[in-house]
C-alpha positions in Angstrom: 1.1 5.5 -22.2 3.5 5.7 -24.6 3.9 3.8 -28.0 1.7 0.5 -28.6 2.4 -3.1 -27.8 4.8 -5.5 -29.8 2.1 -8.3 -30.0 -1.8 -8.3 -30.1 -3.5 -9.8 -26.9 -7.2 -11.6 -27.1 -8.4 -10.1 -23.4 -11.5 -11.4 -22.1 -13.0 -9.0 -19.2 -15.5 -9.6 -16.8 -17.8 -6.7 -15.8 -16.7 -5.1 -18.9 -20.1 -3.3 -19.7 -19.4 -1.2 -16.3 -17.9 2.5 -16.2 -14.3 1.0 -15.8 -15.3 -1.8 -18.3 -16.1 0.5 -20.9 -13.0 2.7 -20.9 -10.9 -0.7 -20.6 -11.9 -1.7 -23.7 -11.9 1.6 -26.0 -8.0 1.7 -24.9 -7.5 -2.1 -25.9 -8.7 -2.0 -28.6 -7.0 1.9 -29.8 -3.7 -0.6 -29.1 -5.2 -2.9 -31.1 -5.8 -5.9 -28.7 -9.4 -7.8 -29.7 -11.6 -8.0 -26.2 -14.2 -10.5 -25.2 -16.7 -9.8 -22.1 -18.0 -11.4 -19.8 -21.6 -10.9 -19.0 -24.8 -12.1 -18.0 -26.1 -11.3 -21.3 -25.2 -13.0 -24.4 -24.0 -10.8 -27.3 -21.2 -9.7 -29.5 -17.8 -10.8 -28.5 -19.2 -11.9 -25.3 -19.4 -15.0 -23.7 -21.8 -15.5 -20.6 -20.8 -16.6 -16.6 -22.7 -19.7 -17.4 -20.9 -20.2 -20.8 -17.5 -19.6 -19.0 -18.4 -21.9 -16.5 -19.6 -24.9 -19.1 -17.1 -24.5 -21.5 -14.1 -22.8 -19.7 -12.4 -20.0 -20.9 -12.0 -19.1 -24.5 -8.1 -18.4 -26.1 -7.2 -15.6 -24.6 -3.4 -14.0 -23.3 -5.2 -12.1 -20.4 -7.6 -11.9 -18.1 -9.4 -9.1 -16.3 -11.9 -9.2 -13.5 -13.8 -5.3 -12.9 -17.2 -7.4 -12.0 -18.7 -6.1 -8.7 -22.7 -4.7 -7.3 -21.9 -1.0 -7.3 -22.0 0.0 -3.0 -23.3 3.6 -4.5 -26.3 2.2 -6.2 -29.0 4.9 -4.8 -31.7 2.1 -5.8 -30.9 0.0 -2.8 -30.5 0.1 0.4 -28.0 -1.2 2.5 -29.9 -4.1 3.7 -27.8 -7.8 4.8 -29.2 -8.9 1.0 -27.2 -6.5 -0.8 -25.1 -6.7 1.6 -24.4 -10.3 0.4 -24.9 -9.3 -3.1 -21.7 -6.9 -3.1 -20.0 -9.6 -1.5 -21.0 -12.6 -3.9 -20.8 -10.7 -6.9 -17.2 -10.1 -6.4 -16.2 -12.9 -5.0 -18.0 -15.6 -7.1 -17.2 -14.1 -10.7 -13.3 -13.8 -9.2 -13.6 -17.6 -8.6 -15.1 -18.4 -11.3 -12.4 -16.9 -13.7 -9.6 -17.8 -11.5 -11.2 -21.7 -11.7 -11.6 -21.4 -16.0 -8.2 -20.3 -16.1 -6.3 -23.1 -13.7 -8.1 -25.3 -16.2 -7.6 -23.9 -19.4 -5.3 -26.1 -21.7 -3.3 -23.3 -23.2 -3.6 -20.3 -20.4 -3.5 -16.8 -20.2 -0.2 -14.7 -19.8 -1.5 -12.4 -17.4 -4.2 -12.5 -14.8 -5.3 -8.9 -13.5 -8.2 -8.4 -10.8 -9.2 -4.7 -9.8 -9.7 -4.4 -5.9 -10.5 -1.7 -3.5 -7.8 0.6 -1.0 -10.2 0.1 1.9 -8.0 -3.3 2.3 -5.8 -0.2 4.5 -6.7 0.8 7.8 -7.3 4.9 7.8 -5.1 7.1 8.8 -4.4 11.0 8.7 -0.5 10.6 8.7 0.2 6.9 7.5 1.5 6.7 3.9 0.6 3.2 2.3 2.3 1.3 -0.3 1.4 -2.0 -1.8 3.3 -3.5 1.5 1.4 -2.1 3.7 -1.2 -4.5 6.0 -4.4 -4.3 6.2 -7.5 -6.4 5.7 -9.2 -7.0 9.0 -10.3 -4.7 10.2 -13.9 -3.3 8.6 -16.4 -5.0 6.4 -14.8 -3.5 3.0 -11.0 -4.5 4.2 -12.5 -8.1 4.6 -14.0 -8.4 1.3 -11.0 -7.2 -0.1 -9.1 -10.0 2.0 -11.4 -13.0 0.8 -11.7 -11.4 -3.1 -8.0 -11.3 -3.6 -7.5 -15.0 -2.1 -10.0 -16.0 -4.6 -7.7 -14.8 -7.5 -4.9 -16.8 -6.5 -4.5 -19.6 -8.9 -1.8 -22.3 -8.7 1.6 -22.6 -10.6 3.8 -19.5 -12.0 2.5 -20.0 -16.0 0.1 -17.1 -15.7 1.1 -14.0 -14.2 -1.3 -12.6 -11.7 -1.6 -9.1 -10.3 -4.2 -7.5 -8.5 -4.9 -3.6 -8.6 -6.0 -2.1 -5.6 -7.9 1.4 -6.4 -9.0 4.5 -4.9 -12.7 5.8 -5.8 -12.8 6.3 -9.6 -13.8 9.3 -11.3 -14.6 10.5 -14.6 -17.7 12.8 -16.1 -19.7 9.9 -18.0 -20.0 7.7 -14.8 -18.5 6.3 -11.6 -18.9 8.0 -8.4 -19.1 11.6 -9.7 -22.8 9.8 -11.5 -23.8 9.1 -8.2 -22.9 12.6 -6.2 -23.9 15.1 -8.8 -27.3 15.3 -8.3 -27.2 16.6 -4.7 -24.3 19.2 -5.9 -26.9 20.6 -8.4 -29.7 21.3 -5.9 -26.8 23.1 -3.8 -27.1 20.2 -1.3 -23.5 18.7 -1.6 -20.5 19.6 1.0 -17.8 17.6 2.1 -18.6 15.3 4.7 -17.9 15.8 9.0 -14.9 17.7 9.0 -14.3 17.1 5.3 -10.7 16.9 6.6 -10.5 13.0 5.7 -7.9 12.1 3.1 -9.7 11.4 -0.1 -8.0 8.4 -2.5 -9.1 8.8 -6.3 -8.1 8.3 -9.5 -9.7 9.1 -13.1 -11.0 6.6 -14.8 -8.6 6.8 -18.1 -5.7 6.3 -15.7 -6.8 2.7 -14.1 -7.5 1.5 -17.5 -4.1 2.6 -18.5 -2.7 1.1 -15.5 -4.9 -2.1 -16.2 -3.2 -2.0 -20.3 0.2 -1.7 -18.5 0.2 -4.5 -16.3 -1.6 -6.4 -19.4 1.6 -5.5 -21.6 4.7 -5.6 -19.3 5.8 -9.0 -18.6 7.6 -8.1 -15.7 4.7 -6.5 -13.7 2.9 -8.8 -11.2 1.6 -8.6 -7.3 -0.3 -6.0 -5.8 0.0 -2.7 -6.9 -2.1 0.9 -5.6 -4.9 2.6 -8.2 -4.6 6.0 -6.6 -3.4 9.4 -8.3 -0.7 11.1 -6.6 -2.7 14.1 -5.4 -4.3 11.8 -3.2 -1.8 11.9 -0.5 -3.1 15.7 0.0 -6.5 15.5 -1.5 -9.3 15.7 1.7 -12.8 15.2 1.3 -13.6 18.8 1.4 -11.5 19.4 -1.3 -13.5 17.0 -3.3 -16.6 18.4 -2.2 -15.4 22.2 -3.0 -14.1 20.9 -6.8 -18.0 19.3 -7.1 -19.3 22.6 -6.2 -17.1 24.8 -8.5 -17.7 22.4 -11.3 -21.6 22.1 -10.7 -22.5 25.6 -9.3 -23.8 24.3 -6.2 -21.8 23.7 -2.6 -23.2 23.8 0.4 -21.2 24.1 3.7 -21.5 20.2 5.0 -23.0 17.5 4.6 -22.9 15.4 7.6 -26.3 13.4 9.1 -28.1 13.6 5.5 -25.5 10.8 4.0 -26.2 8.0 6.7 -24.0 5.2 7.5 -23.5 1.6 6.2 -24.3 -0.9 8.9 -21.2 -2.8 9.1 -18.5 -0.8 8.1 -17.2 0.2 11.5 -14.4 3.4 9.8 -16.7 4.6 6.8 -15.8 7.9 5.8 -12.1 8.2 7.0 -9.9 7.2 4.1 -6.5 6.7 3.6 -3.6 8.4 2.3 -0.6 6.7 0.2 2.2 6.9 -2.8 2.8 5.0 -5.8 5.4 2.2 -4.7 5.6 0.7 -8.4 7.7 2.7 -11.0 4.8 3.2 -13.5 4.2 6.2 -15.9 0.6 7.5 -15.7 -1.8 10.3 -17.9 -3.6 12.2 -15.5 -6.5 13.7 -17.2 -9.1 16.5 -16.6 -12.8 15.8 -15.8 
């Protein structure tokens, strides 16, 4: 990202103490924009849910929602109550902003909520771009359905765009936190095949994506989170990077891992391209 914006932008971002959160704001605020959270604990330049929903939202030129129960959380199980929780905790914090911000006096340029790619059905030939349909045909391409239509907000006065991304990555968190462990007891391997099409991107790269859509005026809809490499990236490709990096591969890893009840295609993933004209920093791990 080149340069640094014109004007300073108040942000205020919910789930902002999460891995994505985190690196959200350290880029704000490098480019000088002050950021508020959102979170269930008071503090600092944050307001709470409850606060937001008594007093409705603070000044602010955009909004950003990253709020969500992490699916990878190996401290539950995938029981119908966290089932509901992965649900509600999207869905519920997206209305809640989308509601402070239809009745705001004075509100927000831009309105930015960060989705998931399993709104696309798999496929091992099908390239996707932000056109593409999708969202009926799994549990996760559901929830991404109902969360984005709990964005929507009346009116054209504040810009809204919603950012659909692939599994994010990045050595102080996200899904690498949650499949290292195995990889150092030599117990990681890609998955079945390992031949399904793996859609990533590194963290520093959807909170530059996030800053851009803050910044350019002209950027709105639904764009794709996903680096380029994920087109050819398979899952054993993944796995054999985690090994190299870690020291520890093993051939496959298929029965250990388990299924989600209710997501009828988990573990095929998609493959796409970047539809949107957007420059982009690709980093190493």
């Amino acid at each position: 990202m080149r340069g640094y914006p014109a004007l300073t932008m108040r942000v205020l971002v919910g789930g902002g103490t999460g891995f994505v959160g985190r690196a959200l704001t350290r880029l704000l605020k490098d480019r000088g924009h002050e950021v508020t959270l959102v979170s269930r604990s008071p503090g600092k330049n944050r307001i709470t849910w409850d606060e937001l929903s008594r007093l409705g939202l603070p000044p602010c030129e955009g909004v950003v929602n990253l709020s969500g129960e992490n699916v990878l959380n190996p401290l539950r199980r995938w029981s119908e109550s966290f089932r509901q929780e992965v649900v509600a905790s999207r869905i519920e914090t997206t209305k809640a902003l989308a509601k402070a911000i239809a009745g705001a006096e004075h509100p927000p340029q831009a309105w930015v909520l960060v989705t998931g790619v399993g709104y696309y059905r798999p496929s091992h030939t099908t390239k996707y771009t932000e056109d593409s349909p999708g969202g009926d045909f799994d549990f996760f391409s559901r929830l991404v359905t109902h969360w984005e239509a709990a964005a929507q907000i009346p009116g054209e006065v504040t810009r809204q765009a919603v950012v659909r991304s692939g599994v994010v990555l990045g050595k102080d968190g996200g899904a690498i936190a949650q499949m290292l462990w195995p990889f150092r007891l030599g117990l990681g391997g890609p998955i079945s095949s390992g031949h399904q099409p793996f859609p990533w991107i590194h963290v520093a790269d959807l909170a530059g994506i996030l800053v851009h859509v803050l910044e350019r005026e002209g950027v709105s809809g639904i764009l794709n989170g996903v680096a380029p490499t994920a087109v050819t990236t398979t899952n054993k490709d993944f796995a054999q990077a985690m090994g190299i990096g870690t020291r520890g591969h093993s051939e496959e890893a298929s029965d250990c891992q388990g299924k989600m009840p209710g997501t009828e295609n988990q573990g095929q993933k998609l493959k796409w391209h970047f539809k949107a004209d957007m420059e982009l920093r690709f980093s190493n791990f």
